[in-house]
PLY file of the C-alpha trace (Angstrom):
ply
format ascii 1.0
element vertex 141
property float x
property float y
property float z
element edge 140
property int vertex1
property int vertex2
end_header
103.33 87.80 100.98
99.57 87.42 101.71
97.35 89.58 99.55
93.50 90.40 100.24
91.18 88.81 97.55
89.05 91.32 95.29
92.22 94.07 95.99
92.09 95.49 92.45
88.86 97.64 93.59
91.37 99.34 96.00
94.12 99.94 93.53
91.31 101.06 91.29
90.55 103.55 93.46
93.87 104.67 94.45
96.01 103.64 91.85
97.87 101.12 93.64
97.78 99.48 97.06
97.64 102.05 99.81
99.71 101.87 103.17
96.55 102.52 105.08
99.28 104.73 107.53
96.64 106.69 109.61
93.59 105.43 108.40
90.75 104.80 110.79
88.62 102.06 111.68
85.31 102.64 112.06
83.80 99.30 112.93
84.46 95.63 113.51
81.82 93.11 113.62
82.29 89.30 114.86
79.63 86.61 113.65
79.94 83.46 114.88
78.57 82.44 111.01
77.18 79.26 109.86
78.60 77.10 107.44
81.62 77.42 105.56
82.49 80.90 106.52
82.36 81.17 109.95
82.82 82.19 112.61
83.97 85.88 110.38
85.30 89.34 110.97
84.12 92.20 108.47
85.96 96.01 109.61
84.93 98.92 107.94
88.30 101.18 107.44
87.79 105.32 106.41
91.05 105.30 104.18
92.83 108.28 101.98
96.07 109.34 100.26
98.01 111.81 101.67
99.34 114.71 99.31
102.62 116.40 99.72
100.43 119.87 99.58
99.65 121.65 103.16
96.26 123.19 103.55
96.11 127.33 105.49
95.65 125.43 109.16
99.08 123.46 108.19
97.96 119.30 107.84
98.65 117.55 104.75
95.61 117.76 102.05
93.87 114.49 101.96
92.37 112.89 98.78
90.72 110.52 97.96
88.24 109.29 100.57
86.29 106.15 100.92
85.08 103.67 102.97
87.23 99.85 102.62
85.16 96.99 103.79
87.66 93.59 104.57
85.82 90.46 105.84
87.51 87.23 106.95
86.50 84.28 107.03
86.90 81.24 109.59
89.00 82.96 112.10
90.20 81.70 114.90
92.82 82.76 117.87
91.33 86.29 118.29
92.78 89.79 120.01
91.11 92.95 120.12
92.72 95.42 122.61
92.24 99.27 122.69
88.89 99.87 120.72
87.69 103.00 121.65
86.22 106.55 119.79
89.39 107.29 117.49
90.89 103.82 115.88
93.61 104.73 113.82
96.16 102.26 112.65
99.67 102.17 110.69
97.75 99.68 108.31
96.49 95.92 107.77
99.15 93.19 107.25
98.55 89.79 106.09
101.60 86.92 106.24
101.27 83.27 105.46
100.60 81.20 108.89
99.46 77.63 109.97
96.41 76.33 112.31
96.60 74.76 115.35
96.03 71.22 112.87
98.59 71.83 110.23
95.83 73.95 107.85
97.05 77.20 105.84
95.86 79.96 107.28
96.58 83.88 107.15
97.66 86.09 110.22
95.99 89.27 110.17
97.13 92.57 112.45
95.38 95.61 112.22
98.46 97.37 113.75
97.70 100.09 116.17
98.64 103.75 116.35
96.22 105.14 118.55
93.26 102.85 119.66
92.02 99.36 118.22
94.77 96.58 118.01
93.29 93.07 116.57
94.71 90.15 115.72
93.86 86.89 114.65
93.90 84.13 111.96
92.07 83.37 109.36
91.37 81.32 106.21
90.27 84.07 103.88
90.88 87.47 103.73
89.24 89.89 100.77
87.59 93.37 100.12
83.95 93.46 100.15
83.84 96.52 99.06
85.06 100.21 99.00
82.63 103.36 98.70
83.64 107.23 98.20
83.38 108.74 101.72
83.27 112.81 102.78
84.12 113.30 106.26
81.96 116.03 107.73
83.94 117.28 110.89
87.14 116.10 112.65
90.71 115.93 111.37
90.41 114.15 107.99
87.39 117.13 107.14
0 1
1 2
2 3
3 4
4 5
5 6
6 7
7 8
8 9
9 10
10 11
11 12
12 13
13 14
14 15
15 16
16 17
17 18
18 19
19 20
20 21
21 22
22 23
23 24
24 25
25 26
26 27
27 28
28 29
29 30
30 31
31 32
32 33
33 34
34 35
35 36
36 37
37 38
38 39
39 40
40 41
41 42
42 43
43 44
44 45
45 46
46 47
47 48
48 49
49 50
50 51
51 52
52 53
53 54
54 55
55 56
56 57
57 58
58 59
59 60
60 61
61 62
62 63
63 64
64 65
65 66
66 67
67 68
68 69
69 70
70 71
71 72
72 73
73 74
74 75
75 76
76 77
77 78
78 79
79 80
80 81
81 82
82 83
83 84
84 85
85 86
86 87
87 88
88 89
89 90
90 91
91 92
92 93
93 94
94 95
95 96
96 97
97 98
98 99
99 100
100 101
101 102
102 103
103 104
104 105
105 106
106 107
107 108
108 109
109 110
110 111
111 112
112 113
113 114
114 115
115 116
116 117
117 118
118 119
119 120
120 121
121 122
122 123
123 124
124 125
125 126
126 127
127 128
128 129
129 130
130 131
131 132
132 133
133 134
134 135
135 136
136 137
137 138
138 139
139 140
């Protein structure tokens, strides 16, 4: 099992790794980079935990917001399908794979529930950084 570098801020936060399971994706960025890291990926990812309690209106009560940023580095044999206003994914999952020349790489699949499905390899994969987030309207409000 592949694990993201820099992924004790997000058990910090949450107290252990979360599932991401409905979280959303706000943003992904490709830069075709210079040097070592490139070309790169960075996704910004509006994540939360779910509580067992129901609010009046009936939804779960979600805790625990923030804002994950991921970044990966030297990617190569890229898929992004489905991007469009509402991104929400059954989470991020990383497992060992090898380059076209023999090299260890990671595959990475932001696997899709409703909207952006991406895939691709890369050489590094780590947290940037994670930020306390309040949504102000929509479902996770």
């Amino acid at each position: 099992m592949v694990e993201f570098e820099n992924s004790e801020i997000v058990r910090e936060w949450f107290g252990c790794w979360p599932s991401l399971h409905d979280a959303e994706v706000l943003s992904i960025n490709f830069d075709r980079g210079v040097g070592k890291a490139g070309p790169l990926i960075t996704a910004v990812v509006h994540a939360f935990q779910m509580t067992p309690d129901v609010d009046s209106k009936g939804f779960y009560k979600l805790i625990k917001h923030c804002l994950i940023q991921f970044r990966f580095e030297r990617v190569e044999e890229t898929s992004l399908k489905w991007f469009n206003h509402q991104n929400v994914i059954d989470g991020i999952f990383l497992n060992p794979a090898k380059g076209a020349s023999g090299q260890d790489l990671i595959d990475v699949e932001f696997s899709s529930i409703y909207g952006v499905q991406l895939e691709f390899k890369c050489q590094s994969a780590k947290v940037s950084s994670i930020e306390p987030f309040v949504p102000n309207n929509g479902i996770y409000a």
